[in-house]
mmCIF file of the C-alpha atoms, coordinates in Angstrom:
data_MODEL
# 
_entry.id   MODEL 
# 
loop_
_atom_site.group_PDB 
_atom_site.id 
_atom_site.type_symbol 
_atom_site.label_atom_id 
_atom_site.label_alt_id 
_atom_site.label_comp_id 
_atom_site.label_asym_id 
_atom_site.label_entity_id 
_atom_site.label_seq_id 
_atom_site.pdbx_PDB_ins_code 
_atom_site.Cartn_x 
_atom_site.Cartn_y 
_atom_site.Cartn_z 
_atom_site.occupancy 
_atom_site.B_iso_or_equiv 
_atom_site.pdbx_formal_charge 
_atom_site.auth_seq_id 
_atom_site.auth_comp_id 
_atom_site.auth_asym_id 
_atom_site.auth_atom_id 
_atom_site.pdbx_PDB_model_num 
ATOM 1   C CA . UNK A 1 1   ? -44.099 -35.478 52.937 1.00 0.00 ? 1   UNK A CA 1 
ATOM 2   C CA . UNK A 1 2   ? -46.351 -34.733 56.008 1.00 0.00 ? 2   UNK A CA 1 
ATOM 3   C CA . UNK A 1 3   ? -47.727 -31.301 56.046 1.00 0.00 ? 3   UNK A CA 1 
ATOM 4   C CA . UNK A 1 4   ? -44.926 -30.066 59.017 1.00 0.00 ? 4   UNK A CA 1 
ATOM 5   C CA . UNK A 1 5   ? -42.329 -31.119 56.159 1.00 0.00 ? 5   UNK A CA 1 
ATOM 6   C CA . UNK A 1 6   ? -43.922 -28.947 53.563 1.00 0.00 ? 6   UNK A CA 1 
ATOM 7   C CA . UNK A 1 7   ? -44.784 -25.890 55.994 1.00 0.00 ? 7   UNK A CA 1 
ATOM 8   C CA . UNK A 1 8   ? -40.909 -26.505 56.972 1.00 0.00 ? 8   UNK A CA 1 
ATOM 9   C CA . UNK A 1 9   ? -39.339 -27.160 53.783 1.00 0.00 ? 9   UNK A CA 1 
ATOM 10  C CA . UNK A 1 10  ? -36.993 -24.927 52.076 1.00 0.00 ? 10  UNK A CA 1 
ATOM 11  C CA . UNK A 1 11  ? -38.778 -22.905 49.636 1.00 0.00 ? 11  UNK A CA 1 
ATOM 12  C CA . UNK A 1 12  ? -37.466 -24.761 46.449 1.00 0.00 ? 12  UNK A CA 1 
ATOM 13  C CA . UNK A 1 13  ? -38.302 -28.320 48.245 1.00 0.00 ? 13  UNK A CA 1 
ATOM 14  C CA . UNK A 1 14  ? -41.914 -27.378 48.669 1.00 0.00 ? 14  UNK A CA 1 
ATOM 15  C CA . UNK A 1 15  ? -42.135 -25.819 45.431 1.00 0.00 ? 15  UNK A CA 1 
ATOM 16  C CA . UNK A 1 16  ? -40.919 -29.209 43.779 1.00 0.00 ? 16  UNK A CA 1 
ATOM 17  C CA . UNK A 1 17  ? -43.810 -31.187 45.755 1.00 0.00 ? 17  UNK A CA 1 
ATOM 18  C CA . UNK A 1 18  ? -46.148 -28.970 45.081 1.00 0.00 ? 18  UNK A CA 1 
ATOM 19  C CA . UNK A 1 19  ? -45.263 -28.682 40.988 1.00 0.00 ? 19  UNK A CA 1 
ATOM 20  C CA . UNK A 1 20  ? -46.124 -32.499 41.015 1.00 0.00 ? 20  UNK A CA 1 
ATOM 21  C CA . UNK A 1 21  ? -49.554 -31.230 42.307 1.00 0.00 ? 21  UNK A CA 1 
ATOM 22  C CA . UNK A 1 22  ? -49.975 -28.639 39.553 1.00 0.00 ? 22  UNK A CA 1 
ATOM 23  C CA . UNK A 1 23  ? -47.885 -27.391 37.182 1.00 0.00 ? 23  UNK A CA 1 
ATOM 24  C CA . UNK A 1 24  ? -49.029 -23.851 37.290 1.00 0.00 ? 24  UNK A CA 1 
ATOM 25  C CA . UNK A 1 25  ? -46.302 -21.648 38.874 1.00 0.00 ? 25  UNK A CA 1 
ATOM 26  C CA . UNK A 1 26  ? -48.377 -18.844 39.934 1.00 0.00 ? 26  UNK A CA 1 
ATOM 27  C CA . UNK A 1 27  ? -50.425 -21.244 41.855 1.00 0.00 ? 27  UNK A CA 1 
ATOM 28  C CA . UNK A 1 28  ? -47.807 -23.068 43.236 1.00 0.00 ? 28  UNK A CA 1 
ATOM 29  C CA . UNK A 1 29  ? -46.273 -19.415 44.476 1.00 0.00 ? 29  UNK A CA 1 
ATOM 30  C CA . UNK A 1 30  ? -49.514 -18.388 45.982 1.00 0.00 ? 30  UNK A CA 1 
ATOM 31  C CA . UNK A 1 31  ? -49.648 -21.146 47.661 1.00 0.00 ? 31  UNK A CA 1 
ATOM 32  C CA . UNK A 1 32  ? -46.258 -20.791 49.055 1.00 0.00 ? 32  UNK A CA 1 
ATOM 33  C CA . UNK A 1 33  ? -47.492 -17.060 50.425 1.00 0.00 ? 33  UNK A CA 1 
ATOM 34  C CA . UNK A 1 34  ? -49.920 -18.585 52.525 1.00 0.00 ? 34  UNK A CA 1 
ATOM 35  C CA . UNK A 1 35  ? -47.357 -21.428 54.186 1.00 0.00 ? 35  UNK A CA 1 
ATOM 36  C CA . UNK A 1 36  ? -47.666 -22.415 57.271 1.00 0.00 ? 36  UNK A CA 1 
ATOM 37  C CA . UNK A 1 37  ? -50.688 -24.477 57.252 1.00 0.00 ? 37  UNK A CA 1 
ATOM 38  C CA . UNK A 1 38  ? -52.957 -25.545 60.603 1.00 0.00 ? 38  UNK A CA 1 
ATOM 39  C CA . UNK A 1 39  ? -53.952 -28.379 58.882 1.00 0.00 ? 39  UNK A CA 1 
ATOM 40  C CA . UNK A 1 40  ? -55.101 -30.392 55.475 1.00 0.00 ? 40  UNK A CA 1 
ATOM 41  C CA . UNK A 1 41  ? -58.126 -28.695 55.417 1.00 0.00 ? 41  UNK A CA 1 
ATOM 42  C CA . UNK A 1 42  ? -56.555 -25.354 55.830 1.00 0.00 ? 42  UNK A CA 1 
ATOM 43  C CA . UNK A 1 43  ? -54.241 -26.234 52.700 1.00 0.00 ? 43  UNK A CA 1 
ATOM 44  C CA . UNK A 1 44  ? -56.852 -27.271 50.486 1.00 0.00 ? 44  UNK A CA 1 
ATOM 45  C CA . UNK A 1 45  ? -59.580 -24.188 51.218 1.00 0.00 ? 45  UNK A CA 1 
ATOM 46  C CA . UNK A 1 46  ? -55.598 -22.629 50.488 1.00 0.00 ? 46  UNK A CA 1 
ATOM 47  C CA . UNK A 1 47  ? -54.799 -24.306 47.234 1.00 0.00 ? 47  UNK A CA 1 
ATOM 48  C CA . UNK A 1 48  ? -58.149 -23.399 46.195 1.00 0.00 ? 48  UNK A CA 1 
ATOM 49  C CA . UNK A 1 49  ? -58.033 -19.403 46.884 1.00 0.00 ? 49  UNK A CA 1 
ATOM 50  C CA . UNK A 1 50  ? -54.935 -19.863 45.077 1.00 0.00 ? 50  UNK A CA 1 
ATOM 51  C CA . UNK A 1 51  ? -56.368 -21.415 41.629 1.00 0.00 ? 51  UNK A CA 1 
ATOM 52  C CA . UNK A 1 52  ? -59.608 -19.040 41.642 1.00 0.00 ? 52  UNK A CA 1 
ATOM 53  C CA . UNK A 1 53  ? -58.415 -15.923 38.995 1.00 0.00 ? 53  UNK A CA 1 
ATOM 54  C CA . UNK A 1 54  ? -55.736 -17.633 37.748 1.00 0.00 ? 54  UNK A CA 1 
ATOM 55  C CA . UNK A 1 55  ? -55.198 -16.549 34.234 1.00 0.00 ? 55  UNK A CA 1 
ATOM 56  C CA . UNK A 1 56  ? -55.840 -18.287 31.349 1.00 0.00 ? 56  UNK A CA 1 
ATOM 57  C CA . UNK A 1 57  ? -51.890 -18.716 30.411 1.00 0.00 ? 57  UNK A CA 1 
ATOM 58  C CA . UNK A 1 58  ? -51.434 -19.683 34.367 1.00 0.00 ? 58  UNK A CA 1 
ATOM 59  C CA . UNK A 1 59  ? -54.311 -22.910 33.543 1.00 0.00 ? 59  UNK A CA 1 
ATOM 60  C CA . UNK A 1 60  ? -52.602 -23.456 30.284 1.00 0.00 ? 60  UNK A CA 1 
ATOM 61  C CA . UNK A 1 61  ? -49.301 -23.826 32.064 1.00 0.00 ? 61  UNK A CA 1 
ATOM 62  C CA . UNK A 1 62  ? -51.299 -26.602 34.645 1.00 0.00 ? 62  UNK A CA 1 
ATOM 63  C CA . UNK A 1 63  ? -52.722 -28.274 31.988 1.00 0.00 ? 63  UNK A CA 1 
ATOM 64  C CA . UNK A 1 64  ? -49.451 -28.512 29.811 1.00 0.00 ? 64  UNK A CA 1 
ATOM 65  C CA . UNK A 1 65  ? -48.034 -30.595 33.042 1.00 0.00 ? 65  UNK A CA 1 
ATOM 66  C CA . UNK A 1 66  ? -50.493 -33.613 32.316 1.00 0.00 ? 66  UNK A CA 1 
ATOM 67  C CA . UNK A 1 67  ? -49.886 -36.214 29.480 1.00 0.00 ? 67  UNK A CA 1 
ATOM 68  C CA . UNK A 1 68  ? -52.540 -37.650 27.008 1.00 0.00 ? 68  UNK A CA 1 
ATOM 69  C CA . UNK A 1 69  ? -55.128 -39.527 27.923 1.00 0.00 ? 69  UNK A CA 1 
ATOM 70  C CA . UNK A 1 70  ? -54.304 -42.661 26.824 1.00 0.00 ? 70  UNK A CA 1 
ATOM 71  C CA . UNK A 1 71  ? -50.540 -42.192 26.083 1.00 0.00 ? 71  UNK A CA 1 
ATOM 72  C CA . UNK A 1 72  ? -49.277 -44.357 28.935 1.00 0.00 ? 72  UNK A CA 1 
ATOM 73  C CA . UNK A 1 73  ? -45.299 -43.746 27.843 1.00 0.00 ? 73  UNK A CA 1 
ATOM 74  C CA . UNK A 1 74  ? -46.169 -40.114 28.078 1.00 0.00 ? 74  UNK A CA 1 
ATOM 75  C CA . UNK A 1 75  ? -47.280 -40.790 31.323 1.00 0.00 ? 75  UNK A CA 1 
ATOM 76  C CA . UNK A 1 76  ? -44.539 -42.930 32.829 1.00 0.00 ? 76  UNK A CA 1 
ATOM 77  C CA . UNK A 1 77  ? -41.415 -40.575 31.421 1.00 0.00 ? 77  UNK A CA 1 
ATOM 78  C CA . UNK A 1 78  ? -43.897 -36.986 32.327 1.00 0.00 ? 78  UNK A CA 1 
ATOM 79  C CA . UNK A 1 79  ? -44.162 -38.167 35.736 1.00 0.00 ? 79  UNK A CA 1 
ATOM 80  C CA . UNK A 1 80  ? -40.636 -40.259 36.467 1.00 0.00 ? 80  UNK A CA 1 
ATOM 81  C CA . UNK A 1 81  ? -39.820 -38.528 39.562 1.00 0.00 ? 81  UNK A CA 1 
ATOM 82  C CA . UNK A 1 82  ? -43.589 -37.999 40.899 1.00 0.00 ? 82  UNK A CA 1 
ATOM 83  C CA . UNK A 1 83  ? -44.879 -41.522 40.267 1.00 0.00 ? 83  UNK A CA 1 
ATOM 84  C CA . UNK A 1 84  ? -46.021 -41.770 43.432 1.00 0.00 ? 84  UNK A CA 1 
ATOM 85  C CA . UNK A 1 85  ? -48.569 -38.749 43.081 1.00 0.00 ? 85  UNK A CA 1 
ATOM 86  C CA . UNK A 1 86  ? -49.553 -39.785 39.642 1.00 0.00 ? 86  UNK A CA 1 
ATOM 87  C CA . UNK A 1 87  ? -49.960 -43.072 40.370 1.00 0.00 ? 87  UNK A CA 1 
ATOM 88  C CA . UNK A 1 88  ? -53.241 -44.665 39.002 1.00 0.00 ? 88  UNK A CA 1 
ATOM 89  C CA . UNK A 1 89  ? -54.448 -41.849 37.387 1.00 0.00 ? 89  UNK A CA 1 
ATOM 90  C CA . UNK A 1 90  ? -54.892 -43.087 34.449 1.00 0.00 ? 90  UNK A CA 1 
ATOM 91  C CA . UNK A 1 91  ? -55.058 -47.209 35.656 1.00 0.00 ? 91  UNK A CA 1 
ATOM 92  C CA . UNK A 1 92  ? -58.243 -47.600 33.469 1.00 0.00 ? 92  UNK A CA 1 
ATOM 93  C CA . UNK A 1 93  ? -56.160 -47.326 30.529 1.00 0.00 ? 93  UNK A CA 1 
ATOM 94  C CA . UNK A 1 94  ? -53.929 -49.836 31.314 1.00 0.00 ? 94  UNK A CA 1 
ATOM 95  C CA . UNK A 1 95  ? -56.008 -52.812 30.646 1.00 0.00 ? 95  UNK A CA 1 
ATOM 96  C CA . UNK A 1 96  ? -57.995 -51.070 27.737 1.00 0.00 ? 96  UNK A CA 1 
ATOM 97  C CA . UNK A 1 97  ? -58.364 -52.487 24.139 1.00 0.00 ? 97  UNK A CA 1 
ATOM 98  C CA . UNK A 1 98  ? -55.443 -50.824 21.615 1.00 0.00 ? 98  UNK A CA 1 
ATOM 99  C CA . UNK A 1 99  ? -58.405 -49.573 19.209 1.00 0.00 ? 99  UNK A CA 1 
ATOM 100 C CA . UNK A 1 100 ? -59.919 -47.849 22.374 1.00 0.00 ? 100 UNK A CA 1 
ATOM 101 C CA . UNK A 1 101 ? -56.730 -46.334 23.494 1.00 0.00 ? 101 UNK A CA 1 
ATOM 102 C CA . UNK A 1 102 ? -55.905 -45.772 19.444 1.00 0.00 ? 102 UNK A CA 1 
ATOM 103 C CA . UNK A 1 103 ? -59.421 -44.265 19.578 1.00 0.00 ? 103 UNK A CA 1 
ATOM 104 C CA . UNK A 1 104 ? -58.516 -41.995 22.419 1.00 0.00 ? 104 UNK A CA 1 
ATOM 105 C CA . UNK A 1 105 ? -55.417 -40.569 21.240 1.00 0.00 ? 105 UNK A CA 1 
ATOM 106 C CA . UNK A 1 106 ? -57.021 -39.864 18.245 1.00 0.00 ? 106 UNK A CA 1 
ATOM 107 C CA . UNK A 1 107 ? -60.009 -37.634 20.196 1.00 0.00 ? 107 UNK A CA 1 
ATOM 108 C CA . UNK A 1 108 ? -57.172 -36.439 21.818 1.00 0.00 ? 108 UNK A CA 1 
ATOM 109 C CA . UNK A 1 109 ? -55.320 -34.667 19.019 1.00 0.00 ? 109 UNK A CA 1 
ATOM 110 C CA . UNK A 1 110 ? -58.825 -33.514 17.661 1.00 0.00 ? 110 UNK A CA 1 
ATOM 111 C CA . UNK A 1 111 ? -59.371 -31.838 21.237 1.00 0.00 ? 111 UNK A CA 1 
ATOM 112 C CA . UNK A 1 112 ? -56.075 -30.383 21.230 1.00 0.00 ? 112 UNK A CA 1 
ATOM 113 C CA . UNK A 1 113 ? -56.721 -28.981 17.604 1.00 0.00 ? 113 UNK A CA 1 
ATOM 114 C CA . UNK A 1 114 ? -60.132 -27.232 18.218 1.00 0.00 ? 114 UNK A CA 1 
ATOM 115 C CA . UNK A 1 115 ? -59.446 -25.909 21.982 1.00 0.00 ? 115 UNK A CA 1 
ATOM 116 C CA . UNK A 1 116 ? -55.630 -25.739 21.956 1.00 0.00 ? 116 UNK A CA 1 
ATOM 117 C CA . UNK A 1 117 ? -55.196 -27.742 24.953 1.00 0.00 ? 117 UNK A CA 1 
ATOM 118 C CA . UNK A 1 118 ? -54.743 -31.448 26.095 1.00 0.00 ? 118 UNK A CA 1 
ATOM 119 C CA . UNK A 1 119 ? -58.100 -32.658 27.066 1.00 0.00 ? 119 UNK A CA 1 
ATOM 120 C CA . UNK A 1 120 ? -57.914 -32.735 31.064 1.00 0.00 ? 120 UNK A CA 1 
ATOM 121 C CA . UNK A 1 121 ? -60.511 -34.911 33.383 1.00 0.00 ? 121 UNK A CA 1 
ATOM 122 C CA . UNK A 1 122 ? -59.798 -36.096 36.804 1.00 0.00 ? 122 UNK A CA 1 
ATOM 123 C CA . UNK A 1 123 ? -59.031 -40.012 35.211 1.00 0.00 ? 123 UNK A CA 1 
ATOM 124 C CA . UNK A 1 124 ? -59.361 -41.639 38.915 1.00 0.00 ? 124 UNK A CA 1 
ATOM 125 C CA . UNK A 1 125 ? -61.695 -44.727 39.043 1.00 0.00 ? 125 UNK A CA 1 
ATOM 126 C CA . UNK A 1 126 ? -62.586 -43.747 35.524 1.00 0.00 ? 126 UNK A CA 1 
ATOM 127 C CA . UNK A 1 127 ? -62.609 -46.612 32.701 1.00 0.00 ? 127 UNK A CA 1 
ATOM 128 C CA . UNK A 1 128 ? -61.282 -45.601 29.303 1.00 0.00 ? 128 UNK A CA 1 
ATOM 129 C CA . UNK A 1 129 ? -64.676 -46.076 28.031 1.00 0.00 ? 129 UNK A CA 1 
ATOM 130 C CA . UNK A 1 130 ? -65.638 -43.912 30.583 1.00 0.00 ? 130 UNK A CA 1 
ATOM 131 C CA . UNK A 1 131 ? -63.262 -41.240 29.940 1.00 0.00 ? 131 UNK A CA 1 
ATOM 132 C CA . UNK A 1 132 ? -63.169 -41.429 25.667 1.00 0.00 ? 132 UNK A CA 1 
ATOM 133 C CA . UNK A 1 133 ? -67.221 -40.966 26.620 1.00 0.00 ? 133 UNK A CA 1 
ATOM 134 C CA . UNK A 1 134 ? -66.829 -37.565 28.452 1.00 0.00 ? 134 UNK A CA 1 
ATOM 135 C CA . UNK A 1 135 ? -63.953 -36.643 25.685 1.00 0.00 ? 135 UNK A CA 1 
ATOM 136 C CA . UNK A 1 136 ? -66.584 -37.398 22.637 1.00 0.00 ? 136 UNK A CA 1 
ATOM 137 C CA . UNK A 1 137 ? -69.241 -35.376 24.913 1.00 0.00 ? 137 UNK A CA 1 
ATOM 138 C CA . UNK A 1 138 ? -66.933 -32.631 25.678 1.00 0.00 ? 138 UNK A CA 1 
ATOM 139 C CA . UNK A 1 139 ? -66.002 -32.003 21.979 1.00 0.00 ? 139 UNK A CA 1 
ATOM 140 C CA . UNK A 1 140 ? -68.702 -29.808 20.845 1.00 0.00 ? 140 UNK A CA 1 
ATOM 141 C CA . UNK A 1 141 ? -68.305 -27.614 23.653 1.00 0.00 ? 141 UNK A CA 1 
ATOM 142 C CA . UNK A 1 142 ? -67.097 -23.826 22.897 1.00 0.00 ? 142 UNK A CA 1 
ATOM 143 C CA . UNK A 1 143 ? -63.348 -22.852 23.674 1.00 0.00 ? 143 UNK A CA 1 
ATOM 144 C CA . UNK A 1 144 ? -64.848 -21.064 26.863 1.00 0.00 ? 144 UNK A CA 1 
ATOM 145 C CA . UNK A 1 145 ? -66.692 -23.965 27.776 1.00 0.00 ? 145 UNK A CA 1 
ATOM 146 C CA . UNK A 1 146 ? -64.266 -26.248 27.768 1.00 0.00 ? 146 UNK A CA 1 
ATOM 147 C CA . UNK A 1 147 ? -61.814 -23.750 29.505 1.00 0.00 ? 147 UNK A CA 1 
ATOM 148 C CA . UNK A 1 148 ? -64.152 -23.907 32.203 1.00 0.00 ? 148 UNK A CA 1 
ATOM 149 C CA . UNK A 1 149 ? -64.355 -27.551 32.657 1.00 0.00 ? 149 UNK A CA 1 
ATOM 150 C CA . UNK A 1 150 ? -61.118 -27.956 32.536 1.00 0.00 ? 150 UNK A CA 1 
ATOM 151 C CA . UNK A 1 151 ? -60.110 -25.817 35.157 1.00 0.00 ? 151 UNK A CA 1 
ATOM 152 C CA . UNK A 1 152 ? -62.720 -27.468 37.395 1.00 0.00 ? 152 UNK A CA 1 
ATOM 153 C CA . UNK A 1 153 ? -60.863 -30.891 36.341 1.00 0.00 ? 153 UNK A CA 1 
ATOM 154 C CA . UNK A 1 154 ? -57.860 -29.418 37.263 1.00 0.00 ? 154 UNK A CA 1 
ATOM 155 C CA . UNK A 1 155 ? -59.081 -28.642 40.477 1.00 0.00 ? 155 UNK A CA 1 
ATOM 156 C CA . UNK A 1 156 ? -60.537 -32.170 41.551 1.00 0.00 ? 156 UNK A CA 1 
ATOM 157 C CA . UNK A 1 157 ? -56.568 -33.411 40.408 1.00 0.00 ? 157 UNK A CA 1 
ATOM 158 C CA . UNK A 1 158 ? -54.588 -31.041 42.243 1.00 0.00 ? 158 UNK A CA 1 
ATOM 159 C CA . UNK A 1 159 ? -56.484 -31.970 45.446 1.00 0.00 ? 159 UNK A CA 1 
ATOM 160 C CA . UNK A 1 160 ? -56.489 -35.499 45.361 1.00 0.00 ? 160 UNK A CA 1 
ATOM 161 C CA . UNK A 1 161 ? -52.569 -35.196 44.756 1.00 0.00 ? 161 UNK A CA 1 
ATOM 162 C CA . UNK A 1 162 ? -52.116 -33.070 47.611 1.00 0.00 ? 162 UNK A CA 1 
ATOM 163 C CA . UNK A 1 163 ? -54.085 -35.820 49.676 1.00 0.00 ? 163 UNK A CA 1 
ATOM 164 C CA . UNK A 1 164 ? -51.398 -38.343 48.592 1.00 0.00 ? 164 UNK A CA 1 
ATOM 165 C CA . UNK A 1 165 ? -48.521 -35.559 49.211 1.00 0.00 ? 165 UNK A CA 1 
ATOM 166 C CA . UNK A 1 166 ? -49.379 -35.304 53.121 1.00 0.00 ? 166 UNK A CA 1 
# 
């Protein structure tokens, strides 16, 4: 979709391209308010005006949108229809050993236990070794801690998928 498609688009076309952005529907509304768009800079200073004061159930709702790290059928049957923006996300999985992958599902549900959340990091150009190391150092962070780094990781994904949407 070039940006003239998505500053044309019917409202519910646009809103399906950008839900494979970011699952949050507030943000995905806001951004919708400020449509049309001069240009991709103009949409991403937009799409980040939109995240900032999001509340916490509005991040929650983004981060639900994202499978495992790790869980590669998650990934393939979450994103079916929006391959082409999730594509390679998580590609440093793919060739990873089954105890490391084993090893990061298992951080995984411990992360989800103690913050309530999946853990979320941008995974482009990141190794699993690379991400189960910023998982096992982002563990003994507080709730609001980790809230807060995973709404900056949020960020850094919703932009590079709105690069590969235009």
């Amino acid at each position: 979709m070039s940006l003239q498609q998505l500053n044309t688009a019917a409202e519910p076309e646009a809103r399906r391209c950008l839900l494979q952005c970011c699952a949050s529907k507030t943000w995905v509304s806001r951004l919708l308010e400020r449509r049309p768009f001069a240009g991709a800079a103009q949409l991403r200073e937009a799409a980040d005006r939109a995240w900032r004061g999001l509340s916490e159930k509005d991040y929650l709702q983004a981060f639900a949108g994202h499978p495992e790290i790790g869980d590669l059928n998650s990934l393939r049957a979450r994103y079916a229809d929006t391959s082409a923006l999730a594509a390679g996300e998580q590609s440093g999985v793919e060739g990873a050993s089954d105890e490391l992958v084993e090893e990061l599902q298992r951080g995984n549900r411990a992360y989800q236990e103690k913050f309530g959340f999946i853990f979320i990091v941008c995974a482009t150009g990141k190794s699993a070794g690379e991400m189960l190391e910023l998982l096992q150092q982002r563990l003994p962070n507080s709730r609001e801690v980790e809230l807060d780094n995973a709404v900056r990781e949020q960020r850094k994904i919703f932009q590079l998928r709105l690069e590969k949407l235009l």
